[in-house]
matplotlib code that plots the C-alpha trace (Angstrom):
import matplotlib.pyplot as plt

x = [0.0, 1.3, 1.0, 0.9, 1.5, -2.0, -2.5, -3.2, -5.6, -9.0, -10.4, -8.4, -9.3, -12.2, -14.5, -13.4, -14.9, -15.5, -15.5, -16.9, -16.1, -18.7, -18.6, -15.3, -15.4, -12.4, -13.9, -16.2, -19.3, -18.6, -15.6, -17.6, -21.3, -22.3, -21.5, -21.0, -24.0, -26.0, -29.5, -30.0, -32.2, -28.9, -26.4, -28.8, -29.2, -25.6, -25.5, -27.8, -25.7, -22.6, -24.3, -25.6, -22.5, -20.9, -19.9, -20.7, -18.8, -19.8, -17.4, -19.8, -19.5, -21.7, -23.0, -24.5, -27.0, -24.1, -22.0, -20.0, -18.6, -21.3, -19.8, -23.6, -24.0, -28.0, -26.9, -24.9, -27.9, -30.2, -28.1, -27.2, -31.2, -31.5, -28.8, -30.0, -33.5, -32.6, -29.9, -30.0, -27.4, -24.8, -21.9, -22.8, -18.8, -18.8, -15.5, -14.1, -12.9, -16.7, -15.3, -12.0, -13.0, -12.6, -15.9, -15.0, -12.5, -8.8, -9.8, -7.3, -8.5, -8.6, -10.5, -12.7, -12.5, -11.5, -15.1, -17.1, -15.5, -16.1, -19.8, -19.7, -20.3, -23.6, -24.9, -28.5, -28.8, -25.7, -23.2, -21.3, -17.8, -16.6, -12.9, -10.2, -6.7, -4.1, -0.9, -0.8, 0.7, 1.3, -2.0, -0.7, -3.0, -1.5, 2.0, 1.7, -0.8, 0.4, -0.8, -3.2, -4.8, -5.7, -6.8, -10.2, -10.9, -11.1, -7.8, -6.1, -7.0, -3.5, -5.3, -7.3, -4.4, -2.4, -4.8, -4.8, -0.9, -0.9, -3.4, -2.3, -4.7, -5.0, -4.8, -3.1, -2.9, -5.2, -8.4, -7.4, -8.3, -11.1, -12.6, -12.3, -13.6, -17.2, -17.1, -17.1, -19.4, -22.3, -21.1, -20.1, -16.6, -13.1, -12.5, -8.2, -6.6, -3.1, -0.7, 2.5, 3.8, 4.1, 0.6, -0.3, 2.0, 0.4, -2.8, -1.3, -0.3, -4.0, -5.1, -2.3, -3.2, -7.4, -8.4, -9.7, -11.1, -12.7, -11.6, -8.7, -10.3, -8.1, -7.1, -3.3, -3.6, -0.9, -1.3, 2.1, 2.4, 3.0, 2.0, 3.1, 4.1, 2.0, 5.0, 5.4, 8.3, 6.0, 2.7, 5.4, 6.1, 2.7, 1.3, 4.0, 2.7, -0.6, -2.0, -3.8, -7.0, -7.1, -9.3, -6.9, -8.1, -5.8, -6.0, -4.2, -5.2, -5.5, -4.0, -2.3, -5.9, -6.0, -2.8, -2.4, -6.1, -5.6, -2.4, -4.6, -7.0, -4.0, -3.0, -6.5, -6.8, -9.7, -10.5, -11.7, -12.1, -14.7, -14.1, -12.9, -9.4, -9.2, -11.5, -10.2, -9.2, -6.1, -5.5, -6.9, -8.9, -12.0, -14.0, -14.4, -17.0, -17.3, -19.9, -17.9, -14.3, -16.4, -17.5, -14.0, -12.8, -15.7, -14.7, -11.2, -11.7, -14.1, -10.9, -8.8, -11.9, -12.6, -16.1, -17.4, -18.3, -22.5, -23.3, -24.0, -20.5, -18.8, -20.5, -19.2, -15.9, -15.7, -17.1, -19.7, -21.2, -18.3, -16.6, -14.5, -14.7, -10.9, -7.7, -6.3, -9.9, -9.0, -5.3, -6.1, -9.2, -7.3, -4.2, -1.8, 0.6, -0.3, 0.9, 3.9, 2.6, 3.9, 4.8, 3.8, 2.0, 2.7, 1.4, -2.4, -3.5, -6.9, -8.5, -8.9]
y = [0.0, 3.4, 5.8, 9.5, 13.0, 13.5, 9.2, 9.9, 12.6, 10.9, 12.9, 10.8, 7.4, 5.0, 5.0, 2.0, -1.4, -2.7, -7.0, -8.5, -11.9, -12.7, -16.3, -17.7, -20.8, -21.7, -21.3, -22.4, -20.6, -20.6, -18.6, -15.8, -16.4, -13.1, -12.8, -16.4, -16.8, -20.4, -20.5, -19.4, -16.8, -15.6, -16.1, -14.1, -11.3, -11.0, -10.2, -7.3, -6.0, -6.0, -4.0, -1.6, -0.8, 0.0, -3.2, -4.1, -7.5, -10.1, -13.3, -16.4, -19.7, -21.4, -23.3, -26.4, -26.3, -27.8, -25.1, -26.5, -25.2, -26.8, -28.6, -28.8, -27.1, -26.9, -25.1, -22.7, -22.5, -21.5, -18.8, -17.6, -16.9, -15.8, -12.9, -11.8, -11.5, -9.5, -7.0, -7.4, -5.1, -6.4, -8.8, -12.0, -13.9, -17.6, -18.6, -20.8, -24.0, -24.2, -25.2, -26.2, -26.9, -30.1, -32.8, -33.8, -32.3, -32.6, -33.9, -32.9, -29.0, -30.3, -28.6, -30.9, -32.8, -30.8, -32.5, -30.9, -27.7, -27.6, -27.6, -23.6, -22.7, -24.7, -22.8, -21.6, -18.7, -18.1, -15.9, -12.9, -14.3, -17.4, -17.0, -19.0, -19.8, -19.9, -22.8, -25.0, -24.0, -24.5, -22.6, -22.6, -19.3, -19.9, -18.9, -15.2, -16.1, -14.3, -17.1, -14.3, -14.1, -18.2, -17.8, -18.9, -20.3, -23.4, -22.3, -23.4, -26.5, -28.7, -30.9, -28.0, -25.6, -28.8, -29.4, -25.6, -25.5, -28.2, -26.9, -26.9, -25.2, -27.5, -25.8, -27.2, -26.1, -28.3, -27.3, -23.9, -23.6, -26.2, -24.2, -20.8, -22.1, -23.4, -20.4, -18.2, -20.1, -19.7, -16.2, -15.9, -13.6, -15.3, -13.2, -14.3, -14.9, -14.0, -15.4, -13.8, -12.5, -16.2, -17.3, -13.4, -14.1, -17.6, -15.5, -12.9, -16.3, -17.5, -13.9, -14.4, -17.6, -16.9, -19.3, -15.9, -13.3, -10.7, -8.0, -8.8, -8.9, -10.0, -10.0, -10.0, -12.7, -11.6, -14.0, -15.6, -19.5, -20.0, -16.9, -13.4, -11.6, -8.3, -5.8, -2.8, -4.7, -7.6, -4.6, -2.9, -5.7, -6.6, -3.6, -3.0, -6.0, -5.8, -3.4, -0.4, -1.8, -4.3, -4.4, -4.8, -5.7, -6.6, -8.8, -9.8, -11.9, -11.1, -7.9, -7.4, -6.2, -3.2, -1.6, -3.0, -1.8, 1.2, 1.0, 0.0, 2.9, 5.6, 4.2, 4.1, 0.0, -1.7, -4.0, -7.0, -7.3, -9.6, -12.3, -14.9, -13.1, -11.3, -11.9, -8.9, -5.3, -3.7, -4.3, -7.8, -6.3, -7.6, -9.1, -7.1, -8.0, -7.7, -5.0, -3.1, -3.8, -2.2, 0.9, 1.2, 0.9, 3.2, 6.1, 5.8, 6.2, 9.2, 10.5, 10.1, 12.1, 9.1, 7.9, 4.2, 3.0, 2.3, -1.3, 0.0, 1.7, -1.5, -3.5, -0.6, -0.8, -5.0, -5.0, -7.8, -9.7, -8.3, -10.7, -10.0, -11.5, -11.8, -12.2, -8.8, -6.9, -8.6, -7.3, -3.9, -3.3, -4.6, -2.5, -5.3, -4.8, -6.1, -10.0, -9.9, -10.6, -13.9, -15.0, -17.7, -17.8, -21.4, -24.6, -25.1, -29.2, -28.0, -25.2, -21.6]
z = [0.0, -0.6, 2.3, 0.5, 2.3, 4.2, 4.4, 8.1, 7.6, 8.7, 5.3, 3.5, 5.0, 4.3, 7.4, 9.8, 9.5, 12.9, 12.2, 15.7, 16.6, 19.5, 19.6, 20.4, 20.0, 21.9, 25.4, 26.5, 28.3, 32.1, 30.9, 30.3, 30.6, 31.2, 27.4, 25.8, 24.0, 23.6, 22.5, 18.9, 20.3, 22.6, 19.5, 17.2, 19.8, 20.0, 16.4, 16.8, 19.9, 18.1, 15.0, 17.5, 18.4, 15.3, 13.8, 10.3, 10.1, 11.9, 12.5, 13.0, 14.8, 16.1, 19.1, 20.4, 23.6, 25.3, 25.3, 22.2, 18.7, 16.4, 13.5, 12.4, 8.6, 9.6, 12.5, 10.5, 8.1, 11.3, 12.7, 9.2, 8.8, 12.3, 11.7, 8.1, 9.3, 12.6, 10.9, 7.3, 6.0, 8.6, 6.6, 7.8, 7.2, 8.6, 9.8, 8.0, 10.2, 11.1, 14.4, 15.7, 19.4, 21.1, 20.9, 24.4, 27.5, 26.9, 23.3, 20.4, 19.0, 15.3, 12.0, 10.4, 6.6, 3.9, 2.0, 5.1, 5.3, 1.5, 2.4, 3.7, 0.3, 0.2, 3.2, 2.8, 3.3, 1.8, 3.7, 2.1, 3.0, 4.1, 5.8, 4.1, 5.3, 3.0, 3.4, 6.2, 9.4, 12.9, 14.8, 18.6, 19.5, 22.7, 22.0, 23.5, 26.6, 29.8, 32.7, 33.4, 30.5, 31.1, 35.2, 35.8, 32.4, 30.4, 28.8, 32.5, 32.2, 30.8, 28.6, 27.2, 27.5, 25.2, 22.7, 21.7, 21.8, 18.9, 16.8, 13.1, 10.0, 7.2, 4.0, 1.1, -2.4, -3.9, -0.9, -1.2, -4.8, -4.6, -2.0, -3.8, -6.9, -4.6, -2.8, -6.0, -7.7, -5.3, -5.2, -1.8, -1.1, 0.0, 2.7, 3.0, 6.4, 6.0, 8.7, 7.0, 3.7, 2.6, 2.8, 1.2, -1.8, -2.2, -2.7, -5.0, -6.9, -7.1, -8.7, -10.7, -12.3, -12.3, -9.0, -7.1, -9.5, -6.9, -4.6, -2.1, 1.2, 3.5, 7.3, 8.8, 11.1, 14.2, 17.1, 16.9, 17.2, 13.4, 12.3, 12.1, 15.8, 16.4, 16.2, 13.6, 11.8, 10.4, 9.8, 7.9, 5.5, 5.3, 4.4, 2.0, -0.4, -0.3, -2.6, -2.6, -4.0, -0.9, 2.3, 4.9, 8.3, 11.1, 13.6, 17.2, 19.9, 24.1, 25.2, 21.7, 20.2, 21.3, 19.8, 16.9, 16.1, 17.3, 15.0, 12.1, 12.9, 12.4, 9.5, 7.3, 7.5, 9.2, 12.5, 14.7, 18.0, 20.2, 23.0, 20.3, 20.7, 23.8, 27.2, 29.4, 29.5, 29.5, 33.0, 33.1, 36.5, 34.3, 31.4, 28.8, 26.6, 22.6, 22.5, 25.0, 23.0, 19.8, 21.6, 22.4, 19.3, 18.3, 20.8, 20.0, 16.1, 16.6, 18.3, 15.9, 13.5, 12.0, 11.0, 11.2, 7.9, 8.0, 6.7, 3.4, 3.1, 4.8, 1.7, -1.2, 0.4, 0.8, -3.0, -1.4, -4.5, -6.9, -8.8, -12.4, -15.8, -15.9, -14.5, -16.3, -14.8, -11.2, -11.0, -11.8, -10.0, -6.9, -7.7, -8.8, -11.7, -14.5, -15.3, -18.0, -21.4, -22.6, -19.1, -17.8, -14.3, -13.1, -14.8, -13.6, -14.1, -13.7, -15.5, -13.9]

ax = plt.figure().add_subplot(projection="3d")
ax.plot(x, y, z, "-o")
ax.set_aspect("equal")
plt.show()
């Protein structure tokens, strides 16, 4: 991205996009029942709560009546309904491991078959992104946990606390463009989860060779364990790839939200916060719910002058519904030079 004389002018910024992830999966809800959701009545509500506040994304798992991740597609399809009939203009984007919690204590935190996560893009209603990793890697989200940030929760437990720490992300070539090529189909966005400037070249690669034709939505994943570490040095070389077309959000996990959103609200780029990546505040002296970590990061931007982007400006800015005729249109509505006439892009056994 180029950063121009007046870049951190808020009148030269898109309004912020506030993505809410409510539902963390991960714990479990006597963690945090004041705020864990569990009927779909509860899960939908939440929704409406977090739109209320200012966010226009919302990050969706889904639970069981038990407390746990649902790896149920009709499930998905239920709450999928719920949420577009309760706030319709909110982006409804279903995350794309459908679940990676344990099925039973101290059980092995493990996404599911690539043929069932496939089955997000035959969701109905259909969602307006589906999240999609890019190379396998190592997922040990608890890499950068303080102890404190684990007292009192599921997290403390050591087979828990081990099944997390071993967590990999499945995603090899061959589902990667499988999936992209469902998702598009059924006209639903790839919203790209970017762990490091490796897995964001291996998307450039994909636009390159006419797997994604779209806008590049994308999120730089920073919670360490496999994937980039939240520090200016890696949002530096991030940023520097990804074009100027993009939609850049970034993302951290526990007490490393905070600034590297507020980081990202300086600089023009766009957000998530909610409970799936950080219970507490600052000061770990208490919970801190999602709806209350979106006002924050509502106040905070009207600080800095800058407005939050209204649902219907959060779906002109993600292009939601856009796709592109061809790879030439793709590249330059997303700010990529052009590919090299002649050149070839990498030998493709199925076509694009």
């Amino acid at each position: 991205m180029n950063f121009l004389d007046g870049h951190l002018f808020p009148e030269n910024q898109q309004p912020l996009i506030i993505t809410a992830a409510p539902y963390a999966p991960s714990y479990v809800p006597s963690d945090f029942p004041e705020d864990i959701p569990v009927t779909m009545e509860a899960q939908i509500q939440k929704a409406v709560d977090c739109y209320n506040a200012g966010a226009t994304v919302l990050h969706l798992h889904v639970r069981e009546l038990d407390g746990r991740g649902s790896k149920r597609l009709s499930k998905f399809n239920e709450l999928v309904a719920g949420v577009r009939k309760a706030v319709p203009e909110m982006i409804i984007q279903v995350g794309g491991s459908i679940s990676f919690a344990p099925e039973t204590d101290g059980a092995a935190a493990k996404w599911l078959s690539d043929d069932t996560r496939h089955m997000l893009a035959d969701l109905d209603p259909k969602p307006d992104q589906v999240t999609v990793t890019v190379n396998t890697s190592q997922m040990n989200v608890l890499e950068h946990f303080d102890y404190e940030d684990l007292r009192g929760t599921s997290m403390e437990d050591p087979a828990t606390f081990q099944a997390y720490k071993e967590m990999t992300v499945p995603s090899q070539p061959g589902w990667v463009e499988e999936h992209i090529r469902r998702l598009s189909a059924a006209g639903i966005q790839s919203a790209f989860q970017c762990y490091n400037i490796n897995s964001f070249e291996s998307v450039e690669r994909l636009m390159r060779r006419g797997i994604y034709k779209g806008p590049l939505v994308m999120n730089w994943v920073a919670i360490s364990g496999g994937m980039d570490a939240p520090n200016i040095y890696n949002m530096a070389n991030i940023v520097r790839a990804v074009p100027d077309g993009a939609l850049l959000t970034v993302e951290s996990s526990v007490l490393n939200v905070l600034p590297i959103n507020m980081m990202g609200i300086a600089m023009g780029l766009h957000v998530r916060c909610g409970i799936e990546d950080n219970l507490w505040n600052q000061q770990r002296t208490k919970k801190f719910s999602t709806v209350q970590q979106v006002e924050q990061l509502v106040r905070i931007s009207r600080e800095f002058g800058r407005p939050i982007a209204t649902a219907q400006q959060a779906r002109e800015i993600s292009k939601i519904g856009v796709f592109y005729d061809t790879v030439e249109e793709s590249l330059a509505a997303n700010g990529f030079a052009p590919n090299r006439i002649g050149r070839q892009q990498g030998h493709l056994r199925k076509v694009a």
